[in-house]
N, C-alpha and C positions, 0 to 999 in steps of 0.2 A: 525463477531459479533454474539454472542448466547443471544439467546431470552428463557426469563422464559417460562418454559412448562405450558401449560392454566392448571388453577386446573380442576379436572375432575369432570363431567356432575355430577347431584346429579340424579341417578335412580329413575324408577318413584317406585320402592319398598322401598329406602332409605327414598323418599316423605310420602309413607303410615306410615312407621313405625314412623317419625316424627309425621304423624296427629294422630295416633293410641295412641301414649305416651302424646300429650295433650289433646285428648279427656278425654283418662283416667286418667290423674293428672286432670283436673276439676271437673269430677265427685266424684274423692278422696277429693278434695276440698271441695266441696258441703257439701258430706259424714261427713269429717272431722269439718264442721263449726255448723253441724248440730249436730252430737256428744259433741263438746265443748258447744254448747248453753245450752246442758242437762245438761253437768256437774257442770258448772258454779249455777246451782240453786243448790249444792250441799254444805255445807260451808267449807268441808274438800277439793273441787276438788284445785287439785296446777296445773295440767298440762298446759303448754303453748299451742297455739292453733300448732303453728310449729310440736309441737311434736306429736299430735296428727294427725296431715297430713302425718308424716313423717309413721307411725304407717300406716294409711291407704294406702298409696304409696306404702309400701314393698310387703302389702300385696295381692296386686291387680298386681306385679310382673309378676307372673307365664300367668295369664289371658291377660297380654300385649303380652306375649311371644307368647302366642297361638291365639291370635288374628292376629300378623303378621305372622304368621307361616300358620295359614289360609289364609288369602291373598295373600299370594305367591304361598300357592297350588290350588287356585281357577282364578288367574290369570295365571299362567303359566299351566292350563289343563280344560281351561274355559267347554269343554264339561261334565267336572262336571256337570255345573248346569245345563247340557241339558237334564233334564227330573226329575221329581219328584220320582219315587224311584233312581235314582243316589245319587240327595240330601239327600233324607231320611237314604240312607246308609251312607255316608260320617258325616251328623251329630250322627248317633248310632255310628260311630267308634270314633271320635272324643268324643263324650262324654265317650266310653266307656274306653277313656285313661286319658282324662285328669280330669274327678270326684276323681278317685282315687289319681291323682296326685297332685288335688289343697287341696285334706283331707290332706296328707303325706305334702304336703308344707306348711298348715295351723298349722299341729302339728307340728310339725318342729318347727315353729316361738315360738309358744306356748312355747316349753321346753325352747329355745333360750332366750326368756325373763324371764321364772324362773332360769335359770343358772343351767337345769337339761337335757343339748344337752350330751349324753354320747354316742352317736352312733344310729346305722342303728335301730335295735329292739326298744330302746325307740319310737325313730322316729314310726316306725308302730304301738307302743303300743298306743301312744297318737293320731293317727289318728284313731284306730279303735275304741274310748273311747270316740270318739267323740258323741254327740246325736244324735237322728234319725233327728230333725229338722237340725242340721248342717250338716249331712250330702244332706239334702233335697236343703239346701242354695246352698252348693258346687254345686249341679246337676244344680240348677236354674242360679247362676250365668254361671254354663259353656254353657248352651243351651239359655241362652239369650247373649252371646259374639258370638257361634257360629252361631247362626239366626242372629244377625244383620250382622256379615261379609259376609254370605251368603246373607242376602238382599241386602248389600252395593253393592257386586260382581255383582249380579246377574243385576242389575240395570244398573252399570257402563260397564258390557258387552250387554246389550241392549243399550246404547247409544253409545255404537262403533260402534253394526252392524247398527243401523240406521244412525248414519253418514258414514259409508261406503257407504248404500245402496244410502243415499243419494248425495252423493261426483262421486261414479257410475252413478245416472241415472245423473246430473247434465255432469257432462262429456261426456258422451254418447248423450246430447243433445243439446253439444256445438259443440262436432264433428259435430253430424249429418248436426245441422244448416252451422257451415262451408262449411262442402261437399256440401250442395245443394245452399249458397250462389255462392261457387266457381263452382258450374259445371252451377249453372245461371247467374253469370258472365260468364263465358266461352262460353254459347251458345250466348248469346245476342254479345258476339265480334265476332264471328263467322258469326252469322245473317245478322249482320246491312254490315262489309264491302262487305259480300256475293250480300245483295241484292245492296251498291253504287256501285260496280263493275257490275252490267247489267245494272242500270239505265243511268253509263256513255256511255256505249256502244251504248245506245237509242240517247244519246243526241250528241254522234258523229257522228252519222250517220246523224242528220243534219246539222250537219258545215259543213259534204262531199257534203251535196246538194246545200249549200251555200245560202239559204236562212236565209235573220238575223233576219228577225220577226219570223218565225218560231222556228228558236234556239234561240233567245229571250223567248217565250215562255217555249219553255222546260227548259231551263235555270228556271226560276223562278218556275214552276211547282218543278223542281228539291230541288229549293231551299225550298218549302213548305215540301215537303217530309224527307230532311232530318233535318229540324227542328223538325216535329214530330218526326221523329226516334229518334232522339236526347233525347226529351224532354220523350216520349212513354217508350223508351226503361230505364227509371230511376225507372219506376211505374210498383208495378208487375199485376195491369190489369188497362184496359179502355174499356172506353164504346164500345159497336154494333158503336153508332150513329159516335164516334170516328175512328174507323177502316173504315168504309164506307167511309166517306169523303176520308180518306188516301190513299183506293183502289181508288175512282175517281180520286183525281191527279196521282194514278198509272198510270191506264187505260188511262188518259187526255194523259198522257204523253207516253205513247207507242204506242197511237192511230197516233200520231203524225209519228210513224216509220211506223208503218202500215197499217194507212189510212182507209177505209171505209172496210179493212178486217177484223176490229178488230168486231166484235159483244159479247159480254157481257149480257147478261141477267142474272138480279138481284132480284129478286121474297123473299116477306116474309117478308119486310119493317113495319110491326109492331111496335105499340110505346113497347109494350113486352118484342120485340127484339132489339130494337134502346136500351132500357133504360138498358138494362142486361150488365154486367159488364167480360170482356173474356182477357185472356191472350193478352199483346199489342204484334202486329207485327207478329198477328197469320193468319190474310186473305193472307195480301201479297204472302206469300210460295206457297200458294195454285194457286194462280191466274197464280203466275209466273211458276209455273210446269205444268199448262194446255197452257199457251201459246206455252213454251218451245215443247211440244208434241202433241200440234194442230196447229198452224200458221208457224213453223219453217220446217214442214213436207211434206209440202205441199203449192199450190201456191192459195186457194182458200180461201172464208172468212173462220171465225173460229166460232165455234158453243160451245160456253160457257156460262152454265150455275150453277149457285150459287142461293142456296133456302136455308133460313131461318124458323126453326119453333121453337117454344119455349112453354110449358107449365107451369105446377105447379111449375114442378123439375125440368126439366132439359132445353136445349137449344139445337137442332141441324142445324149441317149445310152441306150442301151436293156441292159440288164441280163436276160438270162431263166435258168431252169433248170427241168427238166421237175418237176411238182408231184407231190408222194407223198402218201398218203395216214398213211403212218407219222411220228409226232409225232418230233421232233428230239431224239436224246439230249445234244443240245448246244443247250440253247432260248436262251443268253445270260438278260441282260438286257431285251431289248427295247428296245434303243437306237438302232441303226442307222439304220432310214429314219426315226425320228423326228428324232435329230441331221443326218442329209440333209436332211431337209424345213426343218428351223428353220436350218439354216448359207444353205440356200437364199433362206429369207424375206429374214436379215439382209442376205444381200449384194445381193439383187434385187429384193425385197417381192413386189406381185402379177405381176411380170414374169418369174418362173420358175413352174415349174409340176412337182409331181413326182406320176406315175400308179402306183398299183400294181394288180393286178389278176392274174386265171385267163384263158388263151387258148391254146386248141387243147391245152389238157394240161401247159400251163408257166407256171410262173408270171413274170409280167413286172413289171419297174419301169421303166420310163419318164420322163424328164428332159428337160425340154425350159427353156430359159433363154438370156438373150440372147446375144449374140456379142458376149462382151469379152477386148479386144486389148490389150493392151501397147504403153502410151504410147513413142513412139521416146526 
């Protein structure tokens, strides 16, 4: 089966040269009604008004020709209008062809209607016969057809590059939000099964000892936990006051594996720092990596401490436990202050800052990021 060939696209120069040809049949129009209105107070005038359009229409010809003709060399080498002597040259050249050309067109017509067209020389005779004011016409109509194409151009190539420029940043800031949507999805799935995979390892350890009120306990502690994570992990921050509670059913819940080794000191409890507003699901890492490399190292209690300080601007948090020299029989993954560090970037870029480091015999992580508050 053969299918008709689509007719072809109309160019967007075949579009100008349409809008250019009724621009200027309206103005001939105008021209022309304006002319007949004169005449008509005359009692000899016969001419139809038809006729007198047609008359204006031939004549304005030449000026349609170079009107498109200009549009196509200003749109196909738009650096034309990239600078004011470019323009200024292009309109001297352009006038300096087509003045003399729309005189010779004008005389032309002229003979053509007395029925005295005998050739090329007539033609120049009667255009150089022409008056100094018609010749003044000719210059003015050609430099007001060539100023307006140049403004039309010049305009219409300004609203390109600003919808390009704007079509660019617009995409450039859809990517970007993608990227940082999906690399914040991607941590927070990382995160959360990160941290249910130690919390069950906590809550096996007491089914191993068989007590059921106690794994009862951690069971529901569990179960507090990952409702928050759940619910945490949807919002890109929550409160100090939020995360604290979260850390206590941590701590509730691992005290349970570790019994009266766990010690936790929490200093900096502030309505300041209660009320400040931080990345959800950002204590935990921290808490979990001092455990990991104090209590797992050794068989004695554990000496961890977490200080709170907050200002005008910003909000710090300080994480320590003393440093052993005994490798972790609980090493993880290696997740923690990396997912800290990168949940930090996302939400604050170079405006948070996270330290780790050895001092006086403990190890420290250090947090420092701006003071954000919850919008009333």
């Amino acid at each position: 089966m053969s299918t008709a060939p689509n007719p072809p696209a109309q160019t967007p120069l075949f579009k100008a040269f349409l809008a250019i040809v009724a621009i200027w049949t309206l103005l001939c129009a105008i021209g022309a009604a304006g002319d007949h209105n004169d005449g008509l107070q005359r009692a000899d005038y016969a001419r139809p008004y038809a006729q007198t359009f047609w008359l204006w229409w031939r004549e304005h010809l030449l000026l349609m020709a170079m009107s498109t003709g200009c549009y196509a060399l200003f749109t196909s080498r738009p650096a034309l209008l990239g600078s004011v002597p470019r323009i200024l040259g292009v309109y001297l050249l352009i006038a300096a062809v087509f003045t003399p050309l729309d005189l010779v067109y004008g005389g032309m017509l002229a003979l053509l209607d007395r029925g005295q067209l005998t050739g090329v020389p007539a033609v120049l005779d009667a255009a150089l016969a022409r008056s100094g004011f018609g010749q003044f016409m000719a210059l003015m109509w050609v430099s007001f057809t060539c100023i307006t194409i140049i403004a039309a151009c010049s305009w219409g190539e300004g609203r390109l590059r600003e919808r390009a420029w704007m079509q660019s940043q617009s995409d450039n800031l859809a990517l970007r939000l993608e990227l940082e949507q999906q690399r914040l999805l991607a941590l927070r799935g990382q995160l959360e099964p990160h941290f249910l995979f130690n919390a069950l390892n906590a809550i096996s350890a007491l089914v191993r000892c068989d007590d059921k009120r106690v794994a009862l306990d951690g069971i529901n502690h569990l179960s507090a936990l990952l409702r928050y994570a759940l619910e945490a992990g949807a919002r890109d921050h929550v409160s100090v006051r939020e995360e604290r509670q979260f850390l206590d059913d941590y701590l509730a819940l691992q005290r349970l594996r570790y019994g009266t080794r766990l010690n936790v000191r929490i200093d900096g409890d502030s309505e300041s720092v209660l009320g400040a507003d931080i990345p959800p699901l950002l204590l935990q890492p921290l808490i979990e990596n001092a455990l990991r490399h104090d209590l797992d190292c050794h068989d004695r209690p554990s000496d961890i401490r977490v200080v709170f300080a907050a200002d005008a601007d910003s909000l710090a948090i300080h994480v320590s436990n003393p440093a052993s020299d005994v490798r972790s029989a609980n090493p993880g993954l290696g997740l923690g202050l990396r997912h800290v560090r990168e949940r930090l970037h996302l939400a604050y870029g170079d405006s948070a800052v996270l330290q780790i480091g050895l001092h006086d015999g403990r190890f420290v992580v250090d947090i420092h990021m701006p003071l954000h508050t919850p919008e009333p």
